[in-house]
C-alpha positions as CSV (number, residue, x, y, z in Angstrom):
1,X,11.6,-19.1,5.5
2,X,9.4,-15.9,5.9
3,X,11.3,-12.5,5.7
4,X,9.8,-9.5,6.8
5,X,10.9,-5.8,5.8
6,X,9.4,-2.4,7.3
7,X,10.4,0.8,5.9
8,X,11.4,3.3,8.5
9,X,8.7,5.8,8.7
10,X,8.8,8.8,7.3
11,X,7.7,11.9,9.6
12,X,5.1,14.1,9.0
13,X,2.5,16.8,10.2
14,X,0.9,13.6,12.4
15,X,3.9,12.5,14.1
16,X,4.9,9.0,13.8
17,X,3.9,5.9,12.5
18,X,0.4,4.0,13.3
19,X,1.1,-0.1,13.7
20,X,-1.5,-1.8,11.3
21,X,-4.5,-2.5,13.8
22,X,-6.0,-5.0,15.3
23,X,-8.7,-7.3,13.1
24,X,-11.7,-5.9,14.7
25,X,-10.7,-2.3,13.2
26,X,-13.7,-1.0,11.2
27,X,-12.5,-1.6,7.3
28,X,-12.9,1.1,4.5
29,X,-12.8,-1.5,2.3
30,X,-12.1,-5.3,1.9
31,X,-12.2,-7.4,-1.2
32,X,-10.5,-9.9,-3.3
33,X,-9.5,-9.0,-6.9
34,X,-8.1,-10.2,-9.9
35,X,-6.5,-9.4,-13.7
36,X,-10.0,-7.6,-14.6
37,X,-10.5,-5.6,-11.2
38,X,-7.6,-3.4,-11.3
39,X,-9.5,-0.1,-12.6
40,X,-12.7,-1.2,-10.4
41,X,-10.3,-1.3,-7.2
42,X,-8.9,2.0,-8.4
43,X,-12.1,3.7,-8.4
44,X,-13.3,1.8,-5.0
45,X,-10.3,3.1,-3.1
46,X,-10.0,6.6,-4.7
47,X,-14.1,6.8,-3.4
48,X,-13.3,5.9,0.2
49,X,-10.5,7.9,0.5
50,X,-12.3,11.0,-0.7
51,X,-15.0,10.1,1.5
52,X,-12.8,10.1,4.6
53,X,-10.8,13.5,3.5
54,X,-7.8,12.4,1.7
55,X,-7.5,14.2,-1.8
56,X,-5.6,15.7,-3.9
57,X,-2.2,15.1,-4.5
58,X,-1.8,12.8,-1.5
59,X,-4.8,10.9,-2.6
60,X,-3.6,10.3,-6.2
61,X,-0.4,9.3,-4.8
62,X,-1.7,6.5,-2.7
63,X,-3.9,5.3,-5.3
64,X,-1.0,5.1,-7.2
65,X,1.2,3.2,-5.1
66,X,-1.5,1.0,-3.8
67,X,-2.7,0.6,-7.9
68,X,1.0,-0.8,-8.3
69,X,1.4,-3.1,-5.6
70,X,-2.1,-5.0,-6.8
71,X,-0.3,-4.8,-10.4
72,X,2.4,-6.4,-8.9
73,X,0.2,-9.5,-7.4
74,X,-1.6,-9.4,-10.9
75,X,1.7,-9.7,-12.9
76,X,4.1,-11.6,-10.2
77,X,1.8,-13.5,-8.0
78,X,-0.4,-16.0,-9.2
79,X,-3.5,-13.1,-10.6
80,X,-5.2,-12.3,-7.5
81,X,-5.0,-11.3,-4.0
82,X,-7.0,-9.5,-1.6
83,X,-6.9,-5.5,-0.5
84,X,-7.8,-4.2,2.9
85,X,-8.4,-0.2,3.3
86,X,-8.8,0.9,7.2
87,X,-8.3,3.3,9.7
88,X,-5.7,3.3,12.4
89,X,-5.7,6.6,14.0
90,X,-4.4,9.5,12.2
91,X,-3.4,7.7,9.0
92,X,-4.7,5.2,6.9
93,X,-3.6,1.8,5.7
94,X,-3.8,-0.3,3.0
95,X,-2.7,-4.1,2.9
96,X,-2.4,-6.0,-0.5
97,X,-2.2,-10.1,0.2
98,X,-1.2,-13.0,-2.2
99,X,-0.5,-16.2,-2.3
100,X,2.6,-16.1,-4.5
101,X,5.7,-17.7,-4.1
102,X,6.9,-14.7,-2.5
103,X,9.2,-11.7,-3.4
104,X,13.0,-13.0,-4.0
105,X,15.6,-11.6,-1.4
106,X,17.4,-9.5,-3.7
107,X,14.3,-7.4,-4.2
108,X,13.5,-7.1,0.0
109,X,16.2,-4.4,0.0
110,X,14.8,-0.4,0.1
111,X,14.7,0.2,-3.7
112,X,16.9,2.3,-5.6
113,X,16.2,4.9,-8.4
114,X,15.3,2.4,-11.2
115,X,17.3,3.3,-14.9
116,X,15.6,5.5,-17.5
117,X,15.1,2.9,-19.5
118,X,14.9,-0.4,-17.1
119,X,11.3,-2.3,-18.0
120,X,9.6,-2.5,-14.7
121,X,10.8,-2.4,-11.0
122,X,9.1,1.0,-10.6
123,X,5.8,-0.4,-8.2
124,X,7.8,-1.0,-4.8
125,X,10.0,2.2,-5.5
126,X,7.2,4.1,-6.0
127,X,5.3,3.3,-3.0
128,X,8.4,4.0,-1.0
129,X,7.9,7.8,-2.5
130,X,4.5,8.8,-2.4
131,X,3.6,6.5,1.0
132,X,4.6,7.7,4.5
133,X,5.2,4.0,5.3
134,X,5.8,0.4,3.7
135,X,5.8,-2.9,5.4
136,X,6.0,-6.2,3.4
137,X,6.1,-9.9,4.5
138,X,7.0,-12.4,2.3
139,X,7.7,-16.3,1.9
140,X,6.7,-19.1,-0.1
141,X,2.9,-19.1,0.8
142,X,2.6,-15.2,-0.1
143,X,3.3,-11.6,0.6
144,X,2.0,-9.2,2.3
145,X,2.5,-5.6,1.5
146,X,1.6,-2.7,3.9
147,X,1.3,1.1,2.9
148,X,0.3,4.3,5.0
149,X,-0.5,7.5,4.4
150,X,-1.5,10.0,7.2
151,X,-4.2,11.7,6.9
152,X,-4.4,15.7,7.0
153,X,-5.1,17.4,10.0
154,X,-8.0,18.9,10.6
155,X,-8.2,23.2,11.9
156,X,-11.1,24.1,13.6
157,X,-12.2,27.4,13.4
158,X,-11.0,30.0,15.1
């Protein structure tokens, strides 16, 4: 059985939330990866990011969050997966794909503070902080997670 879980979205200088787009959006990025990627990936998304406007703290964060959730599918979920960085209006989003045996129920839940000293059980929780939305979709072929960040808005001058 598939369960699906969609945080509610946090609201921001952008408004609301964008739904993931259609498969003919233009991708920022699109590649599989596995154990010996993770750093490469890192780099790859921190470059298009930068090179669509997102940086500083909000950049670090994502790369963060989105760094975790492809830790997660190194450590939980078989060694590799696939990430998709794209545009959907005002925000961008990031999809991380396995084919794991998906993410056990108890876990599907919006994640609490973890314990000082708990090993692990930090990735989801921290993509719930530093991302303005997270989607997952999970069952026995895989998971899916999604995360968004908006992008900042642009002044012109006056």
């Amino acid at each position: 059985m598939s369960q699906s879980v969609r945080s509610a979205p946090k609201s921001g200088p952008n408004g609301g939330a964008a739904s993931p787009p259609s498969v003919d959006a233009p991708h920022l990025l699109d590649r599989s990866f596995g154990s010996d990627e993770i750093a490469v990936l890192r780099h790859e998304v921190t470059s298009r990011l930068t090179g669509i406007g997102l940086t500083g703290d909000r950049q670090q964060g994502f790369v963060l969050a989105v760094n975790e959730v492809i830790t997660n599918v190194v450590l939980h979920a078989g060694g590799h997966g696939r990430v998709v960085l794209w545009l959907a209006g005002s925000s961008v989003w990031c999809t991380v794909t396995d084919s794991g045996p998906g993410i056990p129920a108890s876990f599907l839940r919006s994640p609490e503070v973890p314990e000082a000293f708990e090993v692990g059980g930090r990735g989801i929780w921290l993509a719930h902080q530093l991302c303005d939305e997270v989607t997952m979709a999970t069952g026995p072929i895989g998971t899916t997670i999604g995360l968004r960040i908006a992008l900042p808005r642009r002044t012109s001058p006056a």
